[in-house]
C-alpha positions as CSV (number, residue, x, y, z in Angstrom):
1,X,-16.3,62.8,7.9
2,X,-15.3,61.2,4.4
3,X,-17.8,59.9,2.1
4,X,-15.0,57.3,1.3
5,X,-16.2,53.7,1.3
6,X,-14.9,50.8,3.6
7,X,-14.7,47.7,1.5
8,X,-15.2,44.7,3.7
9,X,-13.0,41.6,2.6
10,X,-15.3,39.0,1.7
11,X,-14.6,35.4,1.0
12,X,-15.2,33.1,-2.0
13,X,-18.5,33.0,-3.1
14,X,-19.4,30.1,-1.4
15,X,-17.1,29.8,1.4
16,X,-18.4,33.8,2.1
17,X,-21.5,31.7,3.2
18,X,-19.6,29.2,5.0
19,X,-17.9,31.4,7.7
20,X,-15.5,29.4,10.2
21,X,-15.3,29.8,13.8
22,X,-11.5,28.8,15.3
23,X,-11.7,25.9,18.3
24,X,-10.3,28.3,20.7
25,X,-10.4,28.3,24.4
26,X,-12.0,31.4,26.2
27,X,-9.4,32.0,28.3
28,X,-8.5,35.7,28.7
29,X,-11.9,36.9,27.8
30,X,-13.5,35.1,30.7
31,X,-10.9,35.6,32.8
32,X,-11.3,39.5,32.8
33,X,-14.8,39.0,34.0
34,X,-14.7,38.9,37.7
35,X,-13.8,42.0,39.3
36,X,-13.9,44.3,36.2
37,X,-15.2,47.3,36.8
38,X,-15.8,50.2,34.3
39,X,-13.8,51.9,32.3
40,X,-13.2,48.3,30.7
41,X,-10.0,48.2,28.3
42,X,-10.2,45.5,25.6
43,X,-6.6,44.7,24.0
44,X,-7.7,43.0,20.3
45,X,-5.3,42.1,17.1
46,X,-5.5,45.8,15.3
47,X,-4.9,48.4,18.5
48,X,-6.7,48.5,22.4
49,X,-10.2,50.4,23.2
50,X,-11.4,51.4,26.4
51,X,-15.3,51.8,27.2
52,X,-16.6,53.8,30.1
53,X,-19.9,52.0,29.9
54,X,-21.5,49.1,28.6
55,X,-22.4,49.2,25.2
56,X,-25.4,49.7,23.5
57,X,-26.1,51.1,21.0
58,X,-23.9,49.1,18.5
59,X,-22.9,48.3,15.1
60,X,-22.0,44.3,14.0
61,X,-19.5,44.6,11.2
62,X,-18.5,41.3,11.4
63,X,-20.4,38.9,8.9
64,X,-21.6,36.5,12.0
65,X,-21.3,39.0,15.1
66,X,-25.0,39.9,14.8
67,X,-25.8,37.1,16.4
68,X,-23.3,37.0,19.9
69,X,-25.0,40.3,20.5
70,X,-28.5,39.4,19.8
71,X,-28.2,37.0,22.0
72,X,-27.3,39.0,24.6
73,X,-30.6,40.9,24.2
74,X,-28.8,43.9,22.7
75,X,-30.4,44.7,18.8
76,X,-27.4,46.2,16.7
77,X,-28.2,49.5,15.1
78,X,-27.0,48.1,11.7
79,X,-25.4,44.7,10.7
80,X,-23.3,43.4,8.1
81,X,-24.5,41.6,5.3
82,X,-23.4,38.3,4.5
83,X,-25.3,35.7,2.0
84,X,-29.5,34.9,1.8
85,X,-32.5,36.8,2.2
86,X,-32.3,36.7,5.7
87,X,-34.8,39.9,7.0
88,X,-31.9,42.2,8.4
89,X,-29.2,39.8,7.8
90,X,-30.8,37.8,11.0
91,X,-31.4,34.1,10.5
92,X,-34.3,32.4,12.0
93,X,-32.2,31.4,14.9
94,X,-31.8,34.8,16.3
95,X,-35.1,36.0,14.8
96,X,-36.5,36.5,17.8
97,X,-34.5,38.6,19.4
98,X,-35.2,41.5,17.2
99,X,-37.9,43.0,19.9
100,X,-39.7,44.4,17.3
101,X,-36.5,46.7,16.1
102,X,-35.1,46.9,12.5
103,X,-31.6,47.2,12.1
104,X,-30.2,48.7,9.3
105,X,-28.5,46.4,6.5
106,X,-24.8,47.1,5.5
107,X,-24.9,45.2,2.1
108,X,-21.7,46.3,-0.4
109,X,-19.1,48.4,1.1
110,X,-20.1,49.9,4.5
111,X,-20.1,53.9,4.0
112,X,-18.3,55.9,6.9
113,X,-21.0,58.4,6.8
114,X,-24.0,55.8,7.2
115,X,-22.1,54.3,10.4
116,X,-21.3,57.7,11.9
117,X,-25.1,58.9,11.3
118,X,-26.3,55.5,13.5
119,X,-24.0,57.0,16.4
120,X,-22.6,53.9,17.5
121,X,-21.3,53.6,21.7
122,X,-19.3,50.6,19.7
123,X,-18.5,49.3,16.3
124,X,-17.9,44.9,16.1
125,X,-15.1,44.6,13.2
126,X,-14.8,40.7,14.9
127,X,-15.0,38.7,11.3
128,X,-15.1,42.0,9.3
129,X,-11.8,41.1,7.9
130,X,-11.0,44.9,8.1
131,X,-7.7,46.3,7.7
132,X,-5.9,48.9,10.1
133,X,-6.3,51.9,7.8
134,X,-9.6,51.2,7.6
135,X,-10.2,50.6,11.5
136,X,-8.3,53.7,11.6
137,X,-11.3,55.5,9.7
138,X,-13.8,53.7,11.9
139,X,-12.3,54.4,15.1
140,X,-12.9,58.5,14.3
141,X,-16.7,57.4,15.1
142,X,-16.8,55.1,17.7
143,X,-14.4,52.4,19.6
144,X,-13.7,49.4,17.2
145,X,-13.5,45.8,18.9
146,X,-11.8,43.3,16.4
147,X,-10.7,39.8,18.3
148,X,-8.1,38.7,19.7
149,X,-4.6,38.8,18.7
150,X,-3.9,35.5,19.0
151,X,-7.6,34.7,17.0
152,X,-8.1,34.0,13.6
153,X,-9.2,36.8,11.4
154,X,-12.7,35.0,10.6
155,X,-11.8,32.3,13.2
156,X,-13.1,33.3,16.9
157,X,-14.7,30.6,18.2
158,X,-18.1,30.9,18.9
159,X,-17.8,30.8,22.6
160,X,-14.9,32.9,23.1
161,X,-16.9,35.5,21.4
162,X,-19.4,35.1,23.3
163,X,-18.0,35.7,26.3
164,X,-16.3,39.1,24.6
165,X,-19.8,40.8,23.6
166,X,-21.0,39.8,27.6
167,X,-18.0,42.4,28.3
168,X,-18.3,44.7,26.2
169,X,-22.2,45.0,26.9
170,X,-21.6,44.5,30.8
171,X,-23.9,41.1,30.4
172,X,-21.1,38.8,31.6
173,X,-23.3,36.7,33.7
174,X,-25.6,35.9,30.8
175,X,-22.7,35.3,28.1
176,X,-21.4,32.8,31.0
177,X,-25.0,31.3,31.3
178,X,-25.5,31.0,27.2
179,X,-22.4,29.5,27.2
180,X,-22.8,27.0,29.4
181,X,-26.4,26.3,27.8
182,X,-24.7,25.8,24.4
183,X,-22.1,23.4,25.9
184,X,-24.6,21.3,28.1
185,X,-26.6,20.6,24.6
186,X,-23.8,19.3,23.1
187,X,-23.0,17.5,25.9
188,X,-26.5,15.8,26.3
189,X,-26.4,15.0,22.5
190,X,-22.6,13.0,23.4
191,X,-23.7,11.0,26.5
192,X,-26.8,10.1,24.2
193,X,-24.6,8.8,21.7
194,X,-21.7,7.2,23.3
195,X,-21.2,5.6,19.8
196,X,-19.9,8.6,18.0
197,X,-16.6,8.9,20.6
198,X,-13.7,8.1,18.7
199,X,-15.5,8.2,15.0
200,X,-14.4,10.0,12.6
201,X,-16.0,12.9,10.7
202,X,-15.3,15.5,8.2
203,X,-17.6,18.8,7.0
204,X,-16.9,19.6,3.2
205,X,-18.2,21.7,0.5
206,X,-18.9,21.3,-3.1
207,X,-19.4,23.9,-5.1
208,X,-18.4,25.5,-8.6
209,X,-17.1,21.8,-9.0
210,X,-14.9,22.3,-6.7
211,X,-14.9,19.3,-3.6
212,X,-12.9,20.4,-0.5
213,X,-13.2,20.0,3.6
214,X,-12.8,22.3,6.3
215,X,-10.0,22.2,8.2
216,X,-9.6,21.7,11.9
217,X,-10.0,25.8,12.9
218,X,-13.6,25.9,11.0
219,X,-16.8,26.2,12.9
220,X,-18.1,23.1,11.3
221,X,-15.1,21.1,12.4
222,X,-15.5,22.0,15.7
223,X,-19.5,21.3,15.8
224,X,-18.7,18.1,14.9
225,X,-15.9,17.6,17.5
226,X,-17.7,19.2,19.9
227,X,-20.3,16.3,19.1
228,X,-17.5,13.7,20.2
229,X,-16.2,12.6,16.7
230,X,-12.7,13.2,15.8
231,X,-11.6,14.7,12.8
232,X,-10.1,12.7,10.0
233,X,-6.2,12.2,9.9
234,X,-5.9,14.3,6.8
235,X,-7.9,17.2,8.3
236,X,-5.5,17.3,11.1
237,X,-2.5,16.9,9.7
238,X,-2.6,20.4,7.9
239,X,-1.4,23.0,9.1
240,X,-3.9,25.8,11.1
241,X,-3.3,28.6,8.5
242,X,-6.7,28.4,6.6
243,X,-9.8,27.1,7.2
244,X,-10.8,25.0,4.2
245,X,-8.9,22.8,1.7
246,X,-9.6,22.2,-2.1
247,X,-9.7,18.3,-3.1
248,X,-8.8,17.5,-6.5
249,X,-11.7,16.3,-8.0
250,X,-9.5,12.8,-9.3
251,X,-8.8,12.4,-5.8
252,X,-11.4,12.4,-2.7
253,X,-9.9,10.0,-0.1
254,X,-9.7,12.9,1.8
255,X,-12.9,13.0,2.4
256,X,-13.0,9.4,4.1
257,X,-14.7,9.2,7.5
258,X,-17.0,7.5,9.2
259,X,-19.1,10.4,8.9
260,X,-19.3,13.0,6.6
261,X,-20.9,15.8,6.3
262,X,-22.1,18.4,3.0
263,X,-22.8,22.0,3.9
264,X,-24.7,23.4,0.7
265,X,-26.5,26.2,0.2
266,X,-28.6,24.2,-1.9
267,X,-31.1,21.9,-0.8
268,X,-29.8,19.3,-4.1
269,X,-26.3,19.0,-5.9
270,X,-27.1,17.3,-9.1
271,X,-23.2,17.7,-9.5
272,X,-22.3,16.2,-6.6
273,X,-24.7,13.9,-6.8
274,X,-23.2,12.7,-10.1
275,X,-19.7,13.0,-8.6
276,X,-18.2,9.9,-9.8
277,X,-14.8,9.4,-7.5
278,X,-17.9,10.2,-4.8
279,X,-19.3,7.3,-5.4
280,X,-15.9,5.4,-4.4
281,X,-15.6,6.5,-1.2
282,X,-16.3,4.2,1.8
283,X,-17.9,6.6,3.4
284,X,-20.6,6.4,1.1
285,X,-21.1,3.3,0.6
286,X,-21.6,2.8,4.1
287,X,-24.2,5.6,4.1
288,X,-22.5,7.9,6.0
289,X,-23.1,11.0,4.1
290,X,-25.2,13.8,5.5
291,X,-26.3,16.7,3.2
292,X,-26.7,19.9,5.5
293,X,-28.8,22.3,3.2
294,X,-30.8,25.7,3.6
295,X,-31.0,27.5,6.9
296,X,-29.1,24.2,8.6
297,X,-26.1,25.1,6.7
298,X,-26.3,28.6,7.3
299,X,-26.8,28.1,10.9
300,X,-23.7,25.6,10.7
301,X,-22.0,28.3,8.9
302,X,-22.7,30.9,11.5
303,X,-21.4,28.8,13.9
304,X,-22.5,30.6,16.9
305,X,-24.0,30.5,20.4
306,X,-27.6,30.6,19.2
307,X,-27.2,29.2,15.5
308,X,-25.5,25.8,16.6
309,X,-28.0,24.6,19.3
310,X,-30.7,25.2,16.4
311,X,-28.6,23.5,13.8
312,X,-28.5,20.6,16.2
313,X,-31.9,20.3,17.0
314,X,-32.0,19.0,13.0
315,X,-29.4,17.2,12.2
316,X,-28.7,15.2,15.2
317,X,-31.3,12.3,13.7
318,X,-29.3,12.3,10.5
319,X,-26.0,12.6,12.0
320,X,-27.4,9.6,13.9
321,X,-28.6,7.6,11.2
322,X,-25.1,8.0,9.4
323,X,-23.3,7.2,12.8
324,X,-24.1,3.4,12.3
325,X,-22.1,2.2,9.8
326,X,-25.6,0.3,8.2
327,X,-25.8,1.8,5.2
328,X,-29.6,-0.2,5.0
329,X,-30.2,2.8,7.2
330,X,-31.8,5.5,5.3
331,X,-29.9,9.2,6.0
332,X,-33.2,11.3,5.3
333,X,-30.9,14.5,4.4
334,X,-29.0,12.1,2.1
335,X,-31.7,10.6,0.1
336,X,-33.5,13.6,-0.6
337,X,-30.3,14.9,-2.2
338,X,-29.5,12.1,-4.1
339,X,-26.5,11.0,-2.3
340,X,-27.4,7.8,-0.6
341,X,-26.1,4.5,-1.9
């Protein structure tokens, strides 16, 4: 085996640590579950792999696929490195689920020879943003699952992955069962806040000095549709071929919503802060800003079946507060950022 090294396609700097998940529906990948019986053939954007068993001994190449598979109670033999000091590129979300084990860290380029000496049953390129020449090199080690054809490169939603790792690790029944955990949250949090049907939201970024939102197949759109709000007409009206859009910095009326949301990786943006054409927005002077910082961002980032429930546990009071159109109501993410009116 080559000593030659697989670059993994990373994203801008800041959008590498805001990953978006793609508002698909599961469809095929639960579909396959009843009555599949081993071998299992999985047909995926880059080529088809069979397994005669489940997996488990596996390696997460994908920047957020560590944490489908953790939750399955399956600890990868190495995952990919994404953004923070997170202890084995696992997030506090999915810290538990380590059982004590301590995967290896793919920071850089991923080297062939440090995958084949883990002697993967199964290598996750779902998110990797890997090319076929390079799944090509991978597949001489081990079957490479990448996602769906019809799936996003970085955009398979969060449950529809899922519902793929259950197959692959023959734990269909508890992908199904996270699943439907996940989705009964959010649907507690809607029937508790009947208010937010209808109301419109947006998730943005600011950084470099650069303002933009995330469009409608971003995992932090769909949290917040999932939540019952509908995006904003400018979100939806472009087309599905990325997941973020830059703002011009004289211009932020895309932005407007009833509700919007900041993922940082800060916990303060003096910048933003300071942001003058900010400070025009309705939206804001309404108080309905909400500054998502630290590991809430990240887990909004990661957008997956154990992060979101954890994001959502604390950010729903904010969210809340900024639901109500009173900007007299204080948005406690908001004023300890420097955002509120």
């Amino acid at each position: 085996m080559s000593n030659e090294l697989i670059p993994i396609r990373s994203r801008r700097a800041f959008l590498t640590g805001a990953l978006g998940m793609a508002c698909l529906p599961l469809g095929r990948a639960l579909a396959q579950t009843a009555d599949d019986p081993w071998p299992r053939r999985f047909v995926h954007a880059l080529g088809e792999i069979t397994l005669d068993k489940p997996a488990r001994r596996v390696v997460s190449l994908g920047y957020t696929s560590q944490d489908s598979i953790l939750a399955l109670d399956v600890v990868p033999l190495a995952v990919r490195y994404w953004f923070g000091d997170a202890p084995f590129g696992v997030w506090p979300w999915a810290a538990d689920r380590l059982q004590g084990q301590e995967p290896v860290l793919l920071t850089g380029e991923s080297g062939v020879e440090t995958v084949a000496a883990l002697e993967p049953d199964l290598i996750v390129g779902i998110g990797s943003g890997i090319a076929q020449a390079e799944y090509d090199l991978l597949s001489q080690i081990a079957p490479v699952l990448m996602q769906d054809a019809d799936a996003p490169v970085y955009g398979m939603g969060w449950d529809r992955l899922t519902a793929l790792m259950g197959r692959a690790t023959g734990k269909d029944e508890a992908a199904k069962a996270l699943i439907a955990a996940t989705k009964a949250r959010f649907a507690a949090v809607r029937a508790e806040h009947p208010d937010w049907q209808g109301k419109t939201a947006v998730a943005a970024y600011h950084f470099n000095g650069e303002a933009g939102l995330y469009l409608t197949s971003d995992g932090r759109s769909r949290f917040l549709t999932d939540l019952g709000f509908a995006l904003s007409p400018v979100v939806t009206a472009q087309p599905n071929t990325d997941f973020y859009m830059p703002l011009s910095p004289e211009d932020l009326s895309g932005l407007e919503a009833d509700v919007l949301v900041w993922i940082s990786t800060s916990d303060t943006d003096k910048d933003l802060a300071a942001l003058p054409m900010r400070r025009l927005l309705g939206v804001h002077r309404q108080g309905g800003e909400v500054f998502a910082a630290g590991d809430v961002s990240s887990a909004l980032s990661f957008g997956s079946v154990l992060s979101l429930p954890w994001a959502l546990d604390r950010i729903e009071a904010d969210i809340a507060a900024a639901a109500d159109g009173d900007p007299a109501t204080p948005v406690a993410s908001s004023v300890a950022a420097g955002l509120a009116p």
